[in-house]
Structure formats: C-alpha cells, structure tokens
N, C-alpha and C positions, 0 to 999 in steps of 0.2 A: 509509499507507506510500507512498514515493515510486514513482510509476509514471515519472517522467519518464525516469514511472514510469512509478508506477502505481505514473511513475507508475507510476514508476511514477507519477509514472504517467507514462508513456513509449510510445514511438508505438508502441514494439517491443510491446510489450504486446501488442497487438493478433495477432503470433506467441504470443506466452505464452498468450493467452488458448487454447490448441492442447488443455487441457486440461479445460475446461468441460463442463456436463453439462446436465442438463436445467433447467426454467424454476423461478422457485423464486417469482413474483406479489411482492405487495409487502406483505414480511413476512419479517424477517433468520434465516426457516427454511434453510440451503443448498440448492441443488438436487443432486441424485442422481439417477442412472440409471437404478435400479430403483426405482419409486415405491412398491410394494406388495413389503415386505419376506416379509412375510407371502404370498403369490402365488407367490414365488419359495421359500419353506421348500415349499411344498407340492407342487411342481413333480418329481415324482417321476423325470420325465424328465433333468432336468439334469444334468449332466454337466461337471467341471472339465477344461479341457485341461493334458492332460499337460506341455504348456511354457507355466510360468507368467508369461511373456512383456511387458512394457507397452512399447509404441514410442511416442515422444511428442516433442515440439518444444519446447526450452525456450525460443528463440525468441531468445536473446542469451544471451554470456557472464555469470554472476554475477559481479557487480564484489566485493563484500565476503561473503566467508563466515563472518565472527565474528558471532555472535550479539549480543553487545554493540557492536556499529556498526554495523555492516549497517543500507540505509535505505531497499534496491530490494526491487520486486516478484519478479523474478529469483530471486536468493540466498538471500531466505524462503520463496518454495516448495522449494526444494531441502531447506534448516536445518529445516521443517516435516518434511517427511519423515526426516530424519537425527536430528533434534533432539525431544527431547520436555520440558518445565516440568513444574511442580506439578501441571497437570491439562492435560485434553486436550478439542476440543470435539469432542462426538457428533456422529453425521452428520445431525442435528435440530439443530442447531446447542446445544442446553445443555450446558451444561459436566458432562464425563464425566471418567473415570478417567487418571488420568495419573501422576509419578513419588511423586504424595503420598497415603499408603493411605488418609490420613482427615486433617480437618483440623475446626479448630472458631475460634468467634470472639466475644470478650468485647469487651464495650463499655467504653471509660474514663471516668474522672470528667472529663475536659475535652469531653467530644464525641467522642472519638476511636475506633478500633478496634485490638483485639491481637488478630492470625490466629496460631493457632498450628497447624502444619502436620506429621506427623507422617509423615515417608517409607517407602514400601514397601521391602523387599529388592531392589534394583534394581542391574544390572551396569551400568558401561561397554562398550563395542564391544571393549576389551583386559582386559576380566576385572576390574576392580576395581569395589570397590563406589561408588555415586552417593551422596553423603554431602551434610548440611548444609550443611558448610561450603564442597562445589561453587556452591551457590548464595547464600549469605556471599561467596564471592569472586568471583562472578559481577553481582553484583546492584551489588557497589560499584566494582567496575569502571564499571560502565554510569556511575555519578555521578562516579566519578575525574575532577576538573582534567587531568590530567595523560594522559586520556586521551581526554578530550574527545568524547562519545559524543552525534551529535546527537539521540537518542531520549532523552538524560537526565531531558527534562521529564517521560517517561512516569514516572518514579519521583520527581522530586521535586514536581512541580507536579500532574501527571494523578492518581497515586495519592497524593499528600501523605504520604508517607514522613516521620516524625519525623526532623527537622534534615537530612534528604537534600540540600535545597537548601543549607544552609551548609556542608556539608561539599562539592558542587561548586563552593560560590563561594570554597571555601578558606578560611573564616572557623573550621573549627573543623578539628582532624585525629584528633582521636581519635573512635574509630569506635566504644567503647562508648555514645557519646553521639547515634549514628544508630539509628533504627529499624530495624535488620537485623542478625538475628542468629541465629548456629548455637549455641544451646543446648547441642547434644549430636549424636552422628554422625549421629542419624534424627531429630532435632526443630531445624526452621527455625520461627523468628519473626518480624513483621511487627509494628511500629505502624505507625500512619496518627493523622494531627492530626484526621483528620473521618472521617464517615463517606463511603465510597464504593460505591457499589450496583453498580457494575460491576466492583469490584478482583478478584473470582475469576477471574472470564473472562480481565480482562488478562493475569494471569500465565502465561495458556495465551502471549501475544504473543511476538513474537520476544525481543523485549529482555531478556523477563526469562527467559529459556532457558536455562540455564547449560551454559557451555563449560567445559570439564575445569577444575581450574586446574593441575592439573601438565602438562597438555600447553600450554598457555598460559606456564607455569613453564620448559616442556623447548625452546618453539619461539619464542619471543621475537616478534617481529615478522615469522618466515614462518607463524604459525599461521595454519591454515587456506589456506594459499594450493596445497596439495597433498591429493590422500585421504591420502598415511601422514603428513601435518603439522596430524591433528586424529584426535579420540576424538569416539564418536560414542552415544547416548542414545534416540536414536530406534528404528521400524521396522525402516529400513535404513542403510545406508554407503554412501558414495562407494567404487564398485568403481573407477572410472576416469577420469581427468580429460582431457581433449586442450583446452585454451584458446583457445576462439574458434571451435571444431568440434565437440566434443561432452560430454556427461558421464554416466555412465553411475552407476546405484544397484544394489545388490542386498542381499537379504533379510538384517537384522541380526540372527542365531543368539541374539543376550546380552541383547535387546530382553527387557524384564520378559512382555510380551503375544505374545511371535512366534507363537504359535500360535493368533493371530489372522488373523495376517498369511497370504496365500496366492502374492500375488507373491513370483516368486522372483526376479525381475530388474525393472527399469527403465530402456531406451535411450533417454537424451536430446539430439537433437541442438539444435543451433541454427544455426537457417536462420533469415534476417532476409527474401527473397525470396520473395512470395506465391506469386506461379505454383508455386516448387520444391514448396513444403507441398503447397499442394492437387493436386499432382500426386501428390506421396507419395503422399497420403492415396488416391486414386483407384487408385494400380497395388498398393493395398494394402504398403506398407511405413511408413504410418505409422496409428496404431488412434484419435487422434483429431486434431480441427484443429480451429482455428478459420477463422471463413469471414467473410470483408474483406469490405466494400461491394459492391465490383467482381465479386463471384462471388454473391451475397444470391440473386439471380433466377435463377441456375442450379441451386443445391440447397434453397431455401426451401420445397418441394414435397417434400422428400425425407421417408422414413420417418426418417433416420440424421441429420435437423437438428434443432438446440434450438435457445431462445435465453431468456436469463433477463435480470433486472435485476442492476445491482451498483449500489453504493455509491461510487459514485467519478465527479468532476468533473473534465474537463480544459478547460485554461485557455490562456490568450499570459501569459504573465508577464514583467514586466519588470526588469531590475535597477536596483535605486531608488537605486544609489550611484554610477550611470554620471553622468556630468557632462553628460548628457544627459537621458537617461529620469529624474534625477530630477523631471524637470521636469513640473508636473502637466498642463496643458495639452499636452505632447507625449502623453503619457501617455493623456489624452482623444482625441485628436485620433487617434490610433493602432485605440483601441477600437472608435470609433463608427466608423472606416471598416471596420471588418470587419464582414459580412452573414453573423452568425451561421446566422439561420432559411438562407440559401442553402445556406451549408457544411453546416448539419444533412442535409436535405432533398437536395442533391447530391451532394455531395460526400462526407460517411459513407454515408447512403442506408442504412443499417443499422438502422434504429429506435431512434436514440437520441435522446434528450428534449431540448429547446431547454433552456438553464437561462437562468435569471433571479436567480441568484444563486449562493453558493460553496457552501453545502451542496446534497447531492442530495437524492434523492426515498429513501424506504425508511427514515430514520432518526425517533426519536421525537421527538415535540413538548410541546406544550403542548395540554388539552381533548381527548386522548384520536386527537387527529392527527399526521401527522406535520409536521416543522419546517419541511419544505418548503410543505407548507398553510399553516401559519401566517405566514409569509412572502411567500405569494402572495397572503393575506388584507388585510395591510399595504400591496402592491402595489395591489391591488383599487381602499382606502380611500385611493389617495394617500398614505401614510402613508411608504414606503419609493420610491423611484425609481432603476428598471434603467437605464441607460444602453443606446441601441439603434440599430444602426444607423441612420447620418444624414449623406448624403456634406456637405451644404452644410456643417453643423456641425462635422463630424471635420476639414473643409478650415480651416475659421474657427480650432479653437482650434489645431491643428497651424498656421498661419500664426505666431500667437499666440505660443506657445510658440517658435519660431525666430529669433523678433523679442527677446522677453524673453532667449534665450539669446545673442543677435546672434550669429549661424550664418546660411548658408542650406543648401537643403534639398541642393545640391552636397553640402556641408558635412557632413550629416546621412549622407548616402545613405555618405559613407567612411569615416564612422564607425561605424554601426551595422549591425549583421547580424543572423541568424534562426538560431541555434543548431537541429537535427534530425539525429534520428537516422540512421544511414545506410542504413533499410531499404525498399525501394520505397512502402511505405505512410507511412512517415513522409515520404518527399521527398515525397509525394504533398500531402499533410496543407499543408508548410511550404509550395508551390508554389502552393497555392491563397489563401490568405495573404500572400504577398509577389505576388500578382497581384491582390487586395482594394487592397491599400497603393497599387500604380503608379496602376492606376484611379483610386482616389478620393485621393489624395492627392497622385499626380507622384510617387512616389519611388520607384526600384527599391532593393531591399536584397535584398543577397546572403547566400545561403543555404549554413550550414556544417555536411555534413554528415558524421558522428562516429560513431564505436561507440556504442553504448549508454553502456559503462566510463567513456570520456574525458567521457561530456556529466555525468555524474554530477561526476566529477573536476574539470569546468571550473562546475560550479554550487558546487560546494564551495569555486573558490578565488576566485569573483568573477567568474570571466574569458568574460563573453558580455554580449550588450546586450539581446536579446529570443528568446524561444526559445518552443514548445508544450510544457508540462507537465504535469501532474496528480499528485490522489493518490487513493486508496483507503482506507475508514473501519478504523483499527486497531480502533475497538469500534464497539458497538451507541448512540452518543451523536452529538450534533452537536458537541460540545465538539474530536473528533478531527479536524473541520476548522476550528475556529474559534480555537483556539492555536496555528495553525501560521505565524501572521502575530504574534504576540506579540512584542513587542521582543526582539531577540537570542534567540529561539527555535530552536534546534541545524537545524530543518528551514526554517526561514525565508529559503531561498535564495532570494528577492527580496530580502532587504537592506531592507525597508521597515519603518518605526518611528512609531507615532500613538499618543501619550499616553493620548488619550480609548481607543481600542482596546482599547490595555494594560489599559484600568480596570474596562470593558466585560467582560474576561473573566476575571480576577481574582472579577469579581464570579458569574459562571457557576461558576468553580472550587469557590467558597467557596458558593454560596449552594446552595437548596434549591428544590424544585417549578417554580412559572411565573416565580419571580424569576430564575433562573437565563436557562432560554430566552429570558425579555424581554432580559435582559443579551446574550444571544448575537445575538438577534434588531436588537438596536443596534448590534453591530459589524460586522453584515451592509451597516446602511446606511452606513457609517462606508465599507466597503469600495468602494462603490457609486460613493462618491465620490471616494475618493483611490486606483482603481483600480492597487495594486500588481499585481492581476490583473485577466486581463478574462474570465471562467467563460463558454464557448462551449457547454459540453453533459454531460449525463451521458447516462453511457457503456451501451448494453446489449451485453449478449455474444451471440452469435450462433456456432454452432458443428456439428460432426461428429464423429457416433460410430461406429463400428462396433458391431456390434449384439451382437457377442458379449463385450464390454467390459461389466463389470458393476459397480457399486459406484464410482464417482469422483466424489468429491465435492470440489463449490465453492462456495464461501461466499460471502455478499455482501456479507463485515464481517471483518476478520483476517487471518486463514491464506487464501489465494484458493481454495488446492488442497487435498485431501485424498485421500491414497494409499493410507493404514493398511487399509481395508476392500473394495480393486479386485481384483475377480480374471478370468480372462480364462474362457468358454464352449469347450469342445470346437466347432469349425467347419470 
C-alpha cells in the first residue's frame, strides 16, 4: 500500500507511524504490547480504567475512505478499524475470525480454486444485516472500468479471479461469467484460475472490505467523504470528522464481536509537526508516538521505547513520461548522486537498513530464506548489480543524458522539482536530497511541498517530475512489490513500462515454488537497470508507549494497525 505512503508510503508516515508497538524480529509475526498474554490473564492485580480512552496521531488527513480505492496508509488504518472482510488477522498475525463464520475450498479440474464462504449473523453500523451480495457488489466494483480502482490488480491478476481481468478491460459485461458471486444472502463464492496460497489472508486487505452497497447506492460520489456518508462493519465508527484537524472513532454497538472490544473511544489527530507529537506525548496528551531520527538518542533508553522491522521500501521515483525523466541516463545520473548509506546513517539515523534493492527484508524466498537473501546472494556472485553512489559517474551520465535531450541543466533545474510532503520530516527528507543533487551534480531543484491529499492527487494525475515515495507489503509475498511496476499497473504511479518486466512477473504470477521468485528475482535486475525507482532504505519503526496502553497491534505486512484488542490500564 502506498505510503507516499506508505507510503504510503509517505514521509507523513513517519507521524502515522504514532501507533506502533513493540518489536516483532524478522518474521511477519506483528508486534504487540503485551508479549505474554498469558502474564497478563494472571495478573490478578490489573485493573481496566474506567475511561476507555485511546489518544493517537493519525499524522495526516485520509485522502480516500472507500474501501474499493483507497491506496494510502492513512485511510486503511482508519477502514481497518471501521471496516471488517471475510476474515480478520489475529494479533499473531494468522488469519482469525471475521465476517465469514466458516469457509471451505475445492480444487477445479483446470488447476484452479472455488472458496466458498459462508457468512455469520452480522449487522451493519444502521442495523441491517451484512449480506453476500455486500460483497458481490463490493468486490466488482473494485474491477469496475468505470470505476477504475487502482488496487483492481489485487483481484484480477494478484488473486486470479476467473474473467475478473476481462470484465475490467471491458471485454466481457456479464457478470455471471466472473468468478464472484452471491449465491444466497449468507453464501459468497470465489473462483480463482490457479491456485493461490495466500488468497485467505488477502481478503482480510483493504480492497476486498466491502462498503455498504446501498449507502454506496444512497451517497453516490460523496460516499465516504463524511461519518454519516458511510455504514460501517467494523469494531467502531467514525464519531467525528474535522478535515485536516482531527478524526475521532468510537466503539461500534452492531459490531458482530463488540464484546471483545474494550475501547470505548479513539482521539485521532493529525499533526504533521514532530516537535508538536512528541511534545503531546511528553505532557501526556497523546498515549503513543512515534519517535523521528532527530529525537532516537533522547528516548532510546526509555522503558516506554520500541522499535520493530516493517516491510516496506522507500524510494526517489521518477516520472517516466516526463519529457525529461524519461530519459535513462537522467535517470542514472540522478540515482548514483544520492549517498544513500549517508542519508541512512544521518540523516534517518533511526536504524533502518541500506536497501540494495526494491523488495525489503522480512518477506519469503526461495531455500527456506528470505528474498532479500536471495538477492543479496546474486549481488555477492556478480550476478545482479545495485547501482551506488558515484559523484564522477552520476556527473558523466547526467551530462549525457542533457546532451541526448539537448537541454541544459538551466534548462533542467526549471523544469524539474521534488514533490514532498508538507511535514517537517518530510521537508527534512526532500532537503537533504536536493542538497545530494546541487553537490554532485550542479543543480538546484526546487522543492514542492503538499498535503499529504494533494501529493497523492498529483501522482494520480502525472503531475510532478521527481518525488520520495514508498510502499508497504499488502501480503506476506514479494510479489506485492514486484507488480507494482507492471505495465499500466493502477499503482504504478512512475508511469514506467519494460516488456521483459511485464514477462518477468506474469511469470511469478502464474508459476509455482523457485520458478516464481527466479522470475521476480529478474525483474529485480531489470529494475536496477532502468531505474524507474531508485530504493534508498527500509524502513524500521521506532516508537512510544505509555505503559498503561495495552494490546495495539502492528503488522509488518497489511493492515499496519490493529485496534480491535487495545485497552487502556487504571493509571
């Protein structure tokens, strides 16, 4: 999911991350706050406070709150909490109980799979029942032409949904003839062309969440842009919305599990300004934070710090259809003058890892390692080649490149700029970066910096030249970052297009065991080379708890956040 995002992956993230927990090693178990559940049952002492209170920082506005668009980190922790699918993941990260009381799965005579899926008694947030064909008209939404949903790969290509892909490319319109389908009010069906080992878990993902479809029906295009312009499935509801100030949840009464649930509320602000959080967090008005580079050596020592690994690579990306940046040697030339290992090491200063490539560390491989070893193994043998800082070099092929465009770097400098967020750690981030550029290459390029909202907005519409992005593993594969560069791919906001690529992961899609990852592992190098991106680091979270915060859990693959099982200590 996008962090630019995160990234999503997005600089702001770095505020979103306000909700993280303890460390979780490298292994897509999440981290949680109480490690020993069992410690805490036994705990005769304990004691719940009376206000069941969570203060937190969502750290930016949610740009999209439809579950079928939505592409930020943002708006799916919120939808996570509001929203609940077929299943839900345990705070183990396996897939647990959610809107489907039992489910089962035959194999077809083509290779393929029919999940069939059998729904519990479950309300909406306004009293009506959650029915099949909620997620019948949820699911085909998300592949709807017409509605152009950039997560559609997850259902036609990621999960191989029979005919899902021609029914998004408009080649067929009757919908009996797609793998999705409401049998009956409580029985939802699924084909799949192949099998897929992860397709349970997915459907816990945002994408496939279904939104009401009569409040979808009743709200046309302001769905979702208000709390009373949605119906809600999850935990809780949006109590209160203020736009660009705050948003506030509290406990969902009609939730099938509420009496799991112990929060009674959830205060979310969004504050983009480091100082302001960890100020919060310090005069006790906010119960977690996360904690930026710039503060690491002040509470690193503290009882009340974690820090875990996530799944998630951020990057410089460029836009590959700019009459510039297409250009490969700009492109190069751009990369090799950034000093990655510096920025790691100064600049985040946070312990997060050099990358060496676009997938991170923590996802599965091939030989019983992860993809990231196996990669680094290729590295080792000569086999694959990082691109890595080199002023003489980045200088030669940026000459290069200005010369083949006939430009100069005048020329260059007023055309191109650095898209970033507007939050002091993002200018932070972009600053150090466009002072990489002037050094080693002469150019200054001006820095534009945006809501969170708008930078999404303006990668959606084409409209920037170079910007810091990222994203975050929707599942437990490397596949979740290695389709995201696939020709005309809904998330492919570089604009970048390579034949061999395309083939490269076609081939991971479809194939099985080490064929797959070799295929992903060639489009790694592929990447290396025609640098649409240039992978500076993944990312570790580092963070603040208060100690009487109990149970919040964050994942290092999906949902980031998990609220369903937080409750707050008597203190």
């Amino acid at each position: 999911m996008r962090k630019h995002k995160w990234l999503l992956l997005l600089l702001v993230v770095v505020m979103a991350l306000s909700t993280v927990l303890v460390g979780c090693g490298k292994s897509e178990t999440p981290a949680k706050d109480s490690e020993k559940k069992e410690e805490k049952d036994e705990n005769a002492e304990e004691k719940l406070a009376a206000e069941q209170v969570l203060r937190i920082n969502w750290g930016s506005e949610p740009p999209d709150m439809d579950p079928q668009t939505t592409t930020d980190q943002v708006s799916m922790e919120v939808l996570n909490a509001c929203m609940e699918g077929l299943v839900r993941l345990n705070p183990d990260g396996t897939v647990g109980k959610g809107l489907a009381e039992s489910y089962e799965k035959k194999d077809t005579e083509s290779g393929g799979e029919i999940w069939t899926f059998k729904l519990r008694d479950a309300k909406w947030s306004d009293g009506t029942p959650i029915t099949a064909k909620d997620f019948e008209d949820a699911w085909f939404r998300a592949i709807s032409p017409d509605v152009a949903s950039q997560y559609s790969y997850q259902l036609t290509d990621t999960a191989g949904i029979k005919n899902a892909d021609k029914y998004f490319a408009g080649e067929i319109t009757d919908k009996s003839q797609v793998g999705i389908k409401a049998v009956d009010d409580k029985t939802f069906q699924v084909e799949l062309t192949r099998k897929v080992p992860f397709f349970l878990s997915l459907t816990s993902f945002t994408t496939f969440v279904p939104a009401q479809s009569a409040a979808v029906t009743k709200f046309g295009d302001t769905y979702a842009s208000a709390p009373d312009k949605m119906v809600y499935s999850g935990p809780y509801v949006i109590s209160e919305w203020n736009h660009e100030q705050n948003l506030n949840l509290k406990k969902n009464d009609s939730y099938w599990d509420a009496e799991t649930v112990k929060l009674q509320e959830i205060k979310g602000d969004m504050i983009t300004d480091s100082n302001t959080f960890i100020n919060l967090y310090d005069t006790d008005e906010l119960d977690l934070t996360g904690v930026p580079g710039d503060f690491l050596e002040k509470y690193k020592d503290s009882p009340e710090f974690g820090s875990a690994a996530q799944a998630s690579t951020w990057y410089v990306q460029y836009n590959c259809e700019d009459e510039y940046l297409k250009n490969l040697n700009i492109r190069k030339g751009l990369s090799l003058a950034i000093d990655a290992k510096s920025f790691v090491d100064n600049v985040l200063a946070n312990g997060s890892i050099l990358a060496d490539g676009l997938t991170p560390t923590l996802l599965p491989g091939k030989g019983g390692k992860e993809f990231a070893e196996n990669r680094k193994e290729m590295l080792d043998k000569k086999e694959y080649t990082y691109p890595t800082f080199d002023k003489a070099k980045a200088k030669e092929y940026f000459d290069k490149g200005l010369k083949e465009l006939g430009i100069t770097s005048a020329e260059f400098e007023k055309h191109v700029t650095f898209l970033s967020d507007e939050s002091d750690v993002a200018k932070k981030y972009a600053a150090a970066i466009q002072s990489m550029w002037k050094q080693n290459l002469g150019i200054n390029i001006k820095i534009e910096a945006v809501s969170f909202k708008l930078r999404i907005d303006r990668y959606d519409r084409k409209d920037y030249t170079t910007t810091l992005a990222g994203w975050m593993a929707d599942y437990n594969d490397p596949l979740t970052f290695m389709d995201l560069w696939v020709t005309g791919s809904g998330n492919n906001t570089a604009f970048w297009s390579n034949a061999k690529y395309d083939e490269d992961i076609k081939k991971a899609v479809n194939g099985e065991g080490d064929e797959r990852i070799d295929a992903m592992l060639d489009g790694e190098k592929i990447l290396a080379e025609e640098l649409p991106i240039f992978p500076i680091w993944y990312n570790a979270r580092n963070f603040l708890t208060k100690p009487y915060v109990k149970d919040v859990v964050r994942f290092p693959v999906g949902a980031d956040l998990e609220f369903k099982w937080t409750y707050i200590l008597e203190h």
